[in-house]
N, C-alpha and C positions, 0 to 999 in steps of 0.2 A: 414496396421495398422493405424489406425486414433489416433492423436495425441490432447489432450482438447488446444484450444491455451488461457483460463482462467490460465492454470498448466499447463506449456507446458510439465515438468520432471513426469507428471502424464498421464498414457494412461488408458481413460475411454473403448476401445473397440476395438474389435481387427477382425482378419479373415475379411475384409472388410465390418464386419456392425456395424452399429450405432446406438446404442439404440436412441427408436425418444422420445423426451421431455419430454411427460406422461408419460414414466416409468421410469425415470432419478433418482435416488437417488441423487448422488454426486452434487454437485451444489445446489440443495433443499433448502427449511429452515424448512422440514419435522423435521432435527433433532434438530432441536429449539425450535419447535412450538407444538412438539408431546405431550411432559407434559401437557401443558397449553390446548391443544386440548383435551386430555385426560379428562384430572378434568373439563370442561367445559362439555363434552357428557357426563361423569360419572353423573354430577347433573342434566344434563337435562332427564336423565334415570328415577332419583328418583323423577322428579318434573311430569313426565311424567307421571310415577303410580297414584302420589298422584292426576293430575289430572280425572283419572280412578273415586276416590273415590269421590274427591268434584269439581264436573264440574262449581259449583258456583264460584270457585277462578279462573276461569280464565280472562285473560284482552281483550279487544278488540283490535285486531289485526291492526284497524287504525289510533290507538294510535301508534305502534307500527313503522308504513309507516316512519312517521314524526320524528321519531329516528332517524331510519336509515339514513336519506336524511342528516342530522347533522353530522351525525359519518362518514358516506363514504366522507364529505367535508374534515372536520380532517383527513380523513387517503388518502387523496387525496395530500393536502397540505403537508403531512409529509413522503410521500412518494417521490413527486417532489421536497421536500428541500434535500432528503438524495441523489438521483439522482444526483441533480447539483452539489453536493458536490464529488459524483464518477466524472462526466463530467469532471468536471474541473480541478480534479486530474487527469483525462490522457490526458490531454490540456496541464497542465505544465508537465507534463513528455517527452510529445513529444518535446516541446520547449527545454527541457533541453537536447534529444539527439542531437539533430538538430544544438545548441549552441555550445555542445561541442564536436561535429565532425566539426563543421566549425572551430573553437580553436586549432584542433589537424593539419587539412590540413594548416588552416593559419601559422601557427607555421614552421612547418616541408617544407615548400614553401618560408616564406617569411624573414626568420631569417639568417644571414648567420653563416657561422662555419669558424672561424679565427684560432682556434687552439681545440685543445683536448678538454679543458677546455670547450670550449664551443659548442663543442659536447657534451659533458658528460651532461654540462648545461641543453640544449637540449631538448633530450631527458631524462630527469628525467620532464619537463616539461609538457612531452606530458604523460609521465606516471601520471603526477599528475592529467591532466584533467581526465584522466580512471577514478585514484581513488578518485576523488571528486563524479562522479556519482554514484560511488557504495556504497561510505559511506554516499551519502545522501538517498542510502534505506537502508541502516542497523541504520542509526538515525532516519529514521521515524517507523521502525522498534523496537527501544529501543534496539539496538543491537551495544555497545560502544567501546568493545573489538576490536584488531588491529589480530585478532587469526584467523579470516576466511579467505579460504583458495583463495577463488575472491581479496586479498590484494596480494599475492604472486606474486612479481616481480614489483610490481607496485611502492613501498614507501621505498624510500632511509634507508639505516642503520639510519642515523644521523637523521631524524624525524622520525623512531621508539622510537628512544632511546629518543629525544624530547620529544615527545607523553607519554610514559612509566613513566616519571621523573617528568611530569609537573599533576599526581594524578586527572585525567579525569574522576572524580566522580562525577555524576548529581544525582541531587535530583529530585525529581521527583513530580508535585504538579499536583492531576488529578482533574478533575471538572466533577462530575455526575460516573457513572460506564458502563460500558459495559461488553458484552461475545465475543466480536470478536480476542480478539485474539487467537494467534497460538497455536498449542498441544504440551505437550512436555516439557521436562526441558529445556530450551533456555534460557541462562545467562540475565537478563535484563526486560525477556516479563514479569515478573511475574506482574510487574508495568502499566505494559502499559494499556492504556486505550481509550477507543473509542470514549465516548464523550467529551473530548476535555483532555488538558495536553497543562502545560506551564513545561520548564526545565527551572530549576538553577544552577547556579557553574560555573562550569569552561566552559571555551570555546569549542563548541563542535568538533569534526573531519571536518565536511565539512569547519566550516566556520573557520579553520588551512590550511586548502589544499586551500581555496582562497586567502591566506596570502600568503603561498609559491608560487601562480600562481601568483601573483602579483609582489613578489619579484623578482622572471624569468624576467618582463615588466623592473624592475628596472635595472638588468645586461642588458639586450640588451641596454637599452641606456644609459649605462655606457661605455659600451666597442665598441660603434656602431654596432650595428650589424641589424641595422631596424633603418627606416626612422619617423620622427616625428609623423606622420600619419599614420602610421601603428600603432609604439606603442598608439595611441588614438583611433585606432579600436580593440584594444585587451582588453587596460583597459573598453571599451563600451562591449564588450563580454564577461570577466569573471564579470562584475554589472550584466549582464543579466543569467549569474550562479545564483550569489547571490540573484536575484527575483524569479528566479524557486525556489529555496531551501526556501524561504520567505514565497511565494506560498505555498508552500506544509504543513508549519509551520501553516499558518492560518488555511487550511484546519484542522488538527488535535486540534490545540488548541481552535477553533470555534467550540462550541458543540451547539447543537440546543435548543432554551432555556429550562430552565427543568421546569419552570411553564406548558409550553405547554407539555412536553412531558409527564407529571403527568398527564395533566386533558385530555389527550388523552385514556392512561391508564385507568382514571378511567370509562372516560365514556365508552369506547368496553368492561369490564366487568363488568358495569353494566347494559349495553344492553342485553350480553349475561347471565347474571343473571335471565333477567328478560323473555328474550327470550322465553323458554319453557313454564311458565306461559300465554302469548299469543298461543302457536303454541298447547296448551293443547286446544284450544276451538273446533280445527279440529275435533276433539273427535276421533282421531285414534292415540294409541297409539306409530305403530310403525311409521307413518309417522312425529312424535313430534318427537323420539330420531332420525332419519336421517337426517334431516330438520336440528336440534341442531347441529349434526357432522358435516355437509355440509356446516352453516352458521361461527359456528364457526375455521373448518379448511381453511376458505376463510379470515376472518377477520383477524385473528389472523396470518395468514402469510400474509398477506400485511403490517402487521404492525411487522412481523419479517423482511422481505425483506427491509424495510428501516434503522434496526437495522444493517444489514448485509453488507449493502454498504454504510455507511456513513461516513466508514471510508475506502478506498480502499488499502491502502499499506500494508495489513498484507500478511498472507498464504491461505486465506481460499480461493475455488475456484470462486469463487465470486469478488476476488479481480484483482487487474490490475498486469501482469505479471511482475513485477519490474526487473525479474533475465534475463526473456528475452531482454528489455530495455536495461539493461549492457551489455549483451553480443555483441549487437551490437555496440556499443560504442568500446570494445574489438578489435571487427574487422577490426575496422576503423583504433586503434593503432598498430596493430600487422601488417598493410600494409603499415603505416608510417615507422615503428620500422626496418623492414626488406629489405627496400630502403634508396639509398642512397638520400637527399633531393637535390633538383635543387640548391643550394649553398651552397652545403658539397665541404670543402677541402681535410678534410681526409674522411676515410673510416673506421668505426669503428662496427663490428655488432654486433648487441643484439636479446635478443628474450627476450621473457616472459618464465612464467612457462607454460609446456605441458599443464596443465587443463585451464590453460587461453588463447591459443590460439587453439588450436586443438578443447579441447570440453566447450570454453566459461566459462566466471567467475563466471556462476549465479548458484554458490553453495549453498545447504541449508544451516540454521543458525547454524544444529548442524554441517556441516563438516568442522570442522576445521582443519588448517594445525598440523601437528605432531611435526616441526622444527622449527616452529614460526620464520624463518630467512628471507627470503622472501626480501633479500637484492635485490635493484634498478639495479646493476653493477654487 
């Protein structure tokens, strides 16, 4: 069984064959582009006939060349702006697993454990790195709620109840619209938007869980438990948290400017407006309406395709797999979590929850926990 690794929780094909690319649905931007494809052949049909009746209306075709040569520049440019903009979204994501697997070993190797206390310390520690990575895709996600079920085990009673009390309500200010988000009643998505979004209000979750991972830096050298230079390579690793989460922040709230994204719009329909008017001189009817569906289901998904990844943190299979990202982040704590560390005095053990360590945290947005307790200890 072959597994899409776009959706890894998605299996496009099975009995070991793979549908090969041309006849791919899922992934597409067929179901995007199909309306607009649609109405676009439907009028090149009627402009087709009418060329039947008066062959004097039609335009010369090398008028036409010098369009195109303009409009393929524009949807060239605006295809490679929404590209860099995926790039560099799975540039910082890799950064951010990379940072905070080095965080969770540095941690759990180089801290020492004097009493319980700072055991328990600890390892609530190394849980917070987990859960900073996974609520920085459920915030880029608009996903604010503490309910999914990838939190369980990870986040102390006492910053739930933090969290809960302190009315984590974000307003939401989007710049331009988009269709890229997810399907589905999902608490939050109904807001979200693709090209671009600045948040207001309260302090979000990630950047609470870099407070608390900070706070950890402040006990170790309170109570010594790390060397000077150690604690200045950890506060230089969770800055480097806080620039991936940054990163990611500009991506989304960077939308690509809408003067351009307007006169891009108008000029591909009214190329293809005027399209059939030209392609009617061929003086063959049915080669006018193919030529129109060919020209236009070419144009118009290139310029769906940049609609479609320009923002990559959502669900759609198009996007970067954020739950796979977690998961391995998971793996990394659940091999700390389950070891005693190089300068453990006592011996104290923990696990996570079953779905977080057995089959990984990267739970959809509707499944949520039933217990909501998902207590740390």
């Amino acid at each position: 069984m072959i597994i899409d690794t776009a959706r890894p929780d998605n299996v496009v094909s099975g009995f070991g064959f793979e549908w090969p690319d041309a006849l791919r649905f899922r992934g597409s931007v067929i179901r995007i582009s199909f309306i607009y494809v649609t109405a676009m052949t439907g009028y090149g049909v009627g402009i087709a006939f009418l060329m039947q009746q008066h062959k004097d209306l039609t335009i010369n075709m090398s008028v036409m060349s010098f369009v195109s040569l303009v409009l393929s520049l524009l949807l060239v440019f605006r295809t490679n702006s929404a590209y860099d903009r995926y790039w560099e979204g799975r540039k910082i994501w890799q950064d951010l697993k990379v940072t905070s697997r080095n965080l969770i070993r540095n941690l759990w190797c180089g801290v020492l454990e004097n009493s319980i206390e700072d055991n328990v310390q600890k390892r609530q520690a190394l849980k917070n790195t987990a859960a900073f990575v996974i609520s920085v895709k459920h915030y880029l996600r608009g996903e604010d709620s503490l309910d999914y079920a990838d939190y369980d085990g990870l986040l102390s009673p006492e910053f739930r109840l933090q969290f809960a009390t302190n009315n984590n309500a974000y307003n939401y200010g989007a710049i331009g619209s988009g269709n890229n988000s997810p399907s589905g009643s999902r608490t939050g998505l109904a807001t979200r938007m693709t090209e671009g979004w600045e948040r207001q209000g309260e302090m979000p979750l990630p950047s609470q869980l870099l407070f608390e991972m900070q706070k950890f830096g402040e006990y170790m050298m309170d109570n010594k438990l790390c060397h000077v230079p150690f604690y200045a390579s950890q506060l230089a690793t969770i800055n480097a948290l806080s620039a991936s989460l940054g990163g990611c922040e500009r991506i989304l709230s960077t939308p690509i400017p809408l003067a351009y994204r307007i006169h891009l719009t108008h000029t591909l329909y009214l190329y293809l407006l005027v399209l059939p008017w030209s392609l009617g001189s061929m003086g063959s009817l049915w080669k006018t309406i193919v030529l129109q569906f060919i020209i236009s289901f070419m144009l118009i998904g290139i310029d769906s395709i940049s609609r479609e990844i320009q923002n990559p943190f959502g669900y759609d299979a198009n996007d970067l797999p954020l739950d796979a990202y977690c998961d391995s982040v998971l793996v990394e704590l659940s091999n700390a979590l389950n070891k005693n560390s190089p300068k453990a005095l006592v011996s104290n053990e923990d696990t996570l929850s079953n779905r977080n360590v057995a089959t990984g945290g990267g739970a959809a947005a509707g499944d949520k926990t039933v217990d909501g307790a998902g207590g740390a200890e």
